[in-house]
N, C-alpha and C positions, 0 to 999 in steps of 0.2 A: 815800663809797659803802660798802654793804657788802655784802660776798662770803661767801655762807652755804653752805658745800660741806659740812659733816659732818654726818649725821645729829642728832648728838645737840643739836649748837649749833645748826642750824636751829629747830629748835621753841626754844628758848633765846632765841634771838636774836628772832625774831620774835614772840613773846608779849608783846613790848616797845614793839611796833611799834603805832603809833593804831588807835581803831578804823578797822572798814572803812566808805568811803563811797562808793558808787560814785557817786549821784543828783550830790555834790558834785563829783568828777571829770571828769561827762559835763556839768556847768554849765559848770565852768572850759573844757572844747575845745571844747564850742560856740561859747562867747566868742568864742574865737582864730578859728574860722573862718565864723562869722558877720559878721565882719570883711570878708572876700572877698565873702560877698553882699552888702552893704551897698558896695564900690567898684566889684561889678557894676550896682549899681541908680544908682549913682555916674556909671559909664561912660555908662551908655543916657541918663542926661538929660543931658549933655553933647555925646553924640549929636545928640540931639535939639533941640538949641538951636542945634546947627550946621547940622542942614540943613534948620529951619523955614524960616528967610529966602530961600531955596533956590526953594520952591513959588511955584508962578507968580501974577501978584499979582492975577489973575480969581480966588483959590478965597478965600472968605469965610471967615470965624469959623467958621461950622458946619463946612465941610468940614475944615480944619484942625483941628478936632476930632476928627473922626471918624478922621483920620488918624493923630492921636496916640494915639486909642482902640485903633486895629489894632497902630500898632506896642508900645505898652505890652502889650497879652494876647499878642502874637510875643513878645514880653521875657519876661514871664511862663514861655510853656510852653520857652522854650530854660533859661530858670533853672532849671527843673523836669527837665527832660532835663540839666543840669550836675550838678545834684544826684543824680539818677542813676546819674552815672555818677562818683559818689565827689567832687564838685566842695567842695560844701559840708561834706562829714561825716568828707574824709580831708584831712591833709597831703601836697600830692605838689609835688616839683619845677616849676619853671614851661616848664621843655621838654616835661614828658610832658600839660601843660594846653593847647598851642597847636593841635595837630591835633583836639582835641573842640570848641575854641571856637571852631575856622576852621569847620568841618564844620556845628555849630548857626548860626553868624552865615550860612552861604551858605543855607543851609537856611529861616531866617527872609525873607533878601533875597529868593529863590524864592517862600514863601508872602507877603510885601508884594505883589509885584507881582502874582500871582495875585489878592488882593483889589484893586486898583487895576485890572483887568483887566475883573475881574466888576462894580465900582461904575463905572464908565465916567470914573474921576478921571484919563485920562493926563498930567494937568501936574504931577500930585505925582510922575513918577517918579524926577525930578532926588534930587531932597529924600530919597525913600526909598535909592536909590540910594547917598549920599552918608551916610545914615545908619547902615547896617547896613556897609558900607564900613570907616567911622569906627569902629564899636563895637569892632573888633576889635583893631586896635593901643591905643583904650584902655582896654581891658579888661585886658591885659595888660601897660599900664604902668603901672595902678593896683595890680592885683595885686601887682609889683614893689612899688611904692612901699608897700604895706600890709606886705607879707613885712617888706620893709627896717625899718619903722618896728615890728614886733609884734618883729623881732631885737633894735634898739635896747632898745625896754623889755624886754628877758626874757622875753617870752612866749611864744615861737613852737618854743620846745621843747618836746615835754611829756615829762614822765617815765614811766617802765614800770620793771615787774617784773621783768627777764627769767628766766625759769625754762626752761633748757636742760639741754643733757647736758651733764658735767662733762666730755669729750674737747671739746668745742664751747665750752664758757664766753667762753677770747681769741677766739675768731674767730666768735660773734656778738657780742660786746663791740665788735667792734673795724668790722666791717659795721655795726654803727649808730652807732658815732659817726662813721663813716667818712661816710656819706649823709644829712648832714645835711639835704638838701631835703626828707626824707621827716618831722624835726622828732623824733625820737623819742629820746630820753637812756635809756640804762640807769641805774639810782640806785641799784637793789640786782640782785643775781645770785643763785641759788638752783638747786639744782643738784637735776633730774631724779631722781636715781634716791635722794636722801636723803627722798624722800615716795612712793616706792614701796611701802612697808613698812605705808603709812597706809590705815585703809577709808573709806570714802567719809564719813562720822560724822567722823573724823578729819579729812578733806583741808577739810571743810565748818568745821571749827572753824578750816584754819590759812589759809582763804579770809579768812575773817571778820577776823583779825590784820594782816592788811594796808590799807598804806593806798587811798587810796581811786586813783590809779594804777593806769592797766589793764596787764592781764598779757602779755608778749609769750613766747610758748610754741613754741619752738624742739627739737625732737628729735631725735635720731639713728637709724639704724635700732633698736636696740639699747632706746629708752626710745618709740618709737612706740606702742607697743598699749596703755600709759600715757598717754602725752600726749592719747589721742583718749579714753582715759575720763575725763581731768583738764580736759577741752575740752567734752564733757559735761557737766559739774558747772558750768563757767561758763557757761557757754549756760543751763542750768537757772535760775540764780540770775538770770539779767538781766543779766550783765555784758559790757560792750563788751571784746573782747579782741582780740588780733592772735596768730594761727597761722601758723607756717610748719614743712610737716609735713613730712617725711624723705621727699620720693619719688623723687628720685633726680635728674638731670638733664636732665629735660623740658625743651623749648621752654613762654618762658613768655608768646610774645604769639600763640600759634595753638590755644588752650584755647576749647573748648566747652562749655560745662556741661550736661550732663542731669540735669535732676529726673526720678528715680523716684518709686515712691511713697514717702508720707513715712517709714516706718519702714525704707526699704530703702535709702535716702541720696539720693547723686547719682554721676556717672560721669564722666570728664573725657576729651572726643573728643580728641585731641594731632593738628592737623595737620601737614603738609610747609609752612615756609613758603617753599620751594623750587618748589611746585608753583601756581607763577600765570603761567602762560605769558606773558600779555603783559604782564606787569609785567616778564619777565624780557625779553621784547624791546623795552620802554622803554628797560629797561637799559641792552643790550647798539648801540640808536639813540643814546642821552646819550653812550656812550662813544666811539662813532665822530664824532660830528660835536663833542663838546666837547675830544677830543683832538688834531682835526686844524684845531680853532681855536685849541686850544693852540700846536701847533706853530707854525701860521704868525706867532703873536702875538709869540713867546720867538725865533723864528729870529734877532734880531742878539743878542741875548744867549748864545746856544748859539755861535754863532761866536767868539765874546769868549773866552768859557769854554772852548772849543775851544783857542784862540792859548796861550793863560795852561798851561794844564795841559800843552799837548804843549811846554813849554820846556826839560823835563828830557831829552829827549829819545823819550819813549815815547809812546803808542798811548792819543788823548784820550778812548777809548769802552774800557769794560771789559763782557765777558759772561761771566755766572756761569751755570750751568746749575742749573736753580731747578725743582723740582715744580710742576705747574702743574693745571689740572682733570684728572679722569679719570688721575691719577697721571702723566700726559705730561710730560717734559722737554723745556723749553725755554731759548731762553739769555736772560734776565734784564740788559738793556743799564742801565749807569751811566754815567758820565761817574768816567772813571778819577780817583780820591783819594786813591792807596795810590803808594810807589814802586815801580819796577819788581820789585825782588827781595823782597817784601811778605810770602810766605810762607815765606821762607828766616829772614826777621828777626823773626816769629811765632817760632818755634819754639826761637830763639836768648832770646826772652825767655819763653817759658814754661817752657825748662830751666833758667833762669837764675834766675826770679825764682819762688819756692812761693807767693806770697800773688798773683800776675797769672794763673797759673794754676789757682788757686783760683777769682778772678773769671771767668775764662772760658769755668769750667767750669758757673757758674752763669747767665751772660748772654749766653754766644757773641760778648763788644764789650768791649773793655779801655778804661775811663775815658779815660786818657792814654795815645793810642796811637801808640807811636814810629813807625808806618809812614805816617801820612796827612803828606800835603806839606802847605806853606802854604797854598796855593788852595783843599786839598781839604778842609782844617780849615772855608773861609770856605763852599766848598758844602753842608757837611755841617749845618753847624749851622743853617742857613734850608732844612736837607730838598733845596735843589736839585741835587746829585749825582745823583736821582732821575729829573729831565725827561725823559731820552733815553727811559724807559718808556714816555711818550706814543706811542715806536713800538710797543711790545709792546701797547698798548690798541686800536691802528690796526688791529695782526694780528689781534686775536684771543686774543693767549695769557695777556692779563691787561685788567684791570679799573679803572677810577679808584679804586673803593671793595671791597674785600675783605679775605682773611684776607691777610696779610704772605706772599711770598714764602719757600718756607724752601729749605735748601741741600737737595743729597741725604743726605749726612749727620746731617739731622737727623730723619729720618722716624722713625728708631727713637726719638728721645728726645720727639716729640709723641704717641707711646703711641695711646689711644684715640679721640683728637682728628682722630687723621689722615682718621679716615674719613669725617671733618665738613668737613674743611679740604679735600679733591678735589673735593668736588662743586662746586664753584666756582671761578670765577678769582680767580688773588691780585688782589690789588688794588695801588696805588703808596701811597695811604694807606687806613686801616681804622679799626677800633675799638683796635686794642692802641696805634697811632701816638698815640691821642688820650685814654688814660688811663695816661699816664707814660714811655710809651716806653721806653725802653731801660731805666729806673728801677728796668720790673719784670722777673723772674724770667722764666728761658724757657716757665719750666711754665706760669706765670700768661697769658704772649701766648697761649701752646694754648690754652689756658682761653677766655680772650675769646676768638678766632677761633675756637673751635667751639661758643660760645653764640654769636656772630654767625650764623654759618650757621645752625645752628634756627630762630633769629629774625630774620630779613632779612626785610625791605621796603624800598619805594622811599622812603619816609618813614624812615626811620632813614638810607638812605644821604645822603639831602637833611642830615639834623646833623651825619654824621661831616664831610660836605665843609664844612659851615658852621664844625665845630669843627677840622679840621684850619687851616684861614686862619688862624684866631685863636691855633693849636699854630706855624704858621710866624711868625709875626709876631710871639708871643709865648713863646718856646720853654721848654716847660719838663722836658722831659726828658735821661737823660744821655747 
């Protein structure tokens, strides 16, 4: 790789570099993800082969025909609506593809039977039924398997440019190699404000130097009024680029776009995604009756766990008083893990030891911590110390899925976050549980838990529970 940060060795360096091709560029990603259209057009006749035999055996040749005619043009305009919506043209993760392809395939089943309605066919409804059904688990284990197989050969990466701010370089460097579902390799770095100095005659000649690798354009406040005239010039030229512009920390799944007119831009509506009433009383239905089937399901195991912890003598439920929505204190029930005098032998080891107190100051949780007991070493690492919350979800004062519970003392160290993390109840697991856990930094759990809350729906809470199961069963934080 290489990292072009000085003025002077950028144009140096890069005069070296092939010419530019973009035409050759946009051939190669098509490739890769024309691939996907091809294991959708894959899935549908697959489909279709399953639920031919399906139709009742009164409808002849013709009708069956006409039936494969409907559903083929249904395939059609849902490919065209995937494409749409970034299906074929971008890399993205296969989590953030299931809710568009759930949404098209219901939407296709809906117009099937609508024509099976109006042609007076009701014996194909099995066959249709069963077909649009089918598409959508294989659509997405073909997907899988094309991902898996373009990773095998090398392909499924592509490379960019990234041309950022030099305070920014590691940490979008390290965001894209991090998020590999998105496919995108940094292979050279180039630093924002070393083509500052350039005029448009200039930035047009050190375009042209590069290879044919589209540009990923990353700014800071500080090189923004820059980047959007360097964003210009590639727009100008034809090139497919990727922008991510300095605006600060928006919610990024409640974006409206308004076009103006065209020489005046567009406008970006930001909404609440806290304000959908009854999604929030789905919610707050899922929590009451999945918590109090929890309970009754775990009752001989909570007993068990009960016997085992109170041996040392002490009290088998611990209540921490924890921030809760609306800044309210409540008291946050565990299944006691710690020994009795827990906070007397804290303090004995962070005067004791400068490097435990160093971590503690960073994570608020000492790796190897001399206070948890046997049993509570075995609850802790399968998350189940946890359970007894199911009464805090029962009340009212927390959530299956939200931001992490914090102490009171920590209000001061989540900063601006905090104002994000009240407006909802903590949750027993969240988004920070399910990207590292304890692994990561305090500052970084604020972080997730106050971009959860901008962006919550019922649909994201449906993957953290689906990724917490596979976080308990397969644990991988510290």
């Amino acid at each position: 790789m290489t990292y072009q940060f000085g003025s002077d060795s950028l144009l140096a360096n890069t005069a070296e570099a092939p010419p530019h091709g973009a035409g050759a560029g946009r051939r190669r990603s098509s490739n890769v993800l024309r691939a996907f259209a091809l294991s959708d057009i894959l899935a549908f006749a697959i489909a279709l082969l399953i639920a031919l035999p399906l139709a009742s055996p009164e409808h002849d040749l013709a009708q069956q025909s006409r039936h494969m005619a409907a559903s083929a043009g249904l395939f059609a305009l849902l490919a065209a609506w995937l494409r749409s919506r970034g299906h074929y043209r971008v890399r993205q993760g296969l989590a953030h593809q299931v809710r568009p392809i759930l949404a098209g395939c219901t939407l296709a089943l809906l117009g099937a039977g609508t024509i099976h309605m109006m042609s007076g066919e009701p014996g194909l409804r099995t066959a249709t039924l069963v077909q649009w059904a089918a598409l959508l688990p294989l659509m997405l284990v073909l997907r899988f398997v094309t991902r898996a197989g373009l990773e095998a050969v090398g392909e499924w990466m592509q490379p960019v440019t990234l041309v950022t701010a030099g305070a920014l370089r590691q940490e979008q460097t390290s965001i894209l190699r991090r998020n590999l579902d998105h496919g995108l390799m940094p292979e050279r770095v180039v630093a924002l404000e070393s083509l500052e100095r350039l005029d448009d005659a200039g930035l047009q000649a050190w375009l042209a130097t590069l290879p044919s690798d589209p540009v990923f354009l990353a700014p800071d406040d500080a090189t923004q009024t820059f980047a959007s005239r360097l964003a210009g010039l590639l727009s100008a030229r034809g090139d497919c680029f990727y922008y991510q512009p300095s605006i600060g920390r928006i919610p990024t799944q409640n974006i409206d776009m308004i076009d103006y007119p065209p020489a005046d831009g567009f406008v970006f509506r930001i909404g609440d995604s806290l304000d959908r009433p009854l999604a929030r009383r789905a919610k707050r239905v899922f929590d009451i009756a999945a918590s109090a089937a929890g309970l009754l399901a775990i009752a001989p195991f909570m007993l068990l766990a009960i016997w085992l912890i109170r041996r040392d003598g002490g009290p088998a439920f611990f209540s921490q008083p924890r921030v809760g929505r609306h800044g309210r204190t409540f008291g946050c029930l565990k299944f006691r893990t710690m020994c009795v005098d827990a906070e007397a032998r804290l303090q004995d080891v962070l005067a004791s030891d400068p490097a435990r107190a160093a971590e503690w100051t960073t994570y608020q949780k000492l790796t190897h911590d001399p206070r948890i007991t046997p049993a509570g070493q075995w609850l802790r690492k399968f998350s189940l110390d946890e359970l007894p919350q199911l009464i805090n979800v029962l009340k009212g004062e927390m959530s299956l899925i939200g931001p992490r519970p914090m102490t009171l003392e920590q209000q001061d160290e989540y900063g601006p976050s905090l104002q994000a993390y009240i407006r909802m109840r903590p949750g027993i697991t969240g988004l920070w549980q399910v990207n590292g856990r304890n692994a990561t930094s305090f500052a970084e759990r604020a972080r997730l838990d106050e971009w959860y809350a901008r962006n919550w729906s019922l649909w994201r809470d449906a993957v953290i529970l689906i990724r917490t199961v596979r976080e308990v069963l397969l644990p991988s934080g510290r």
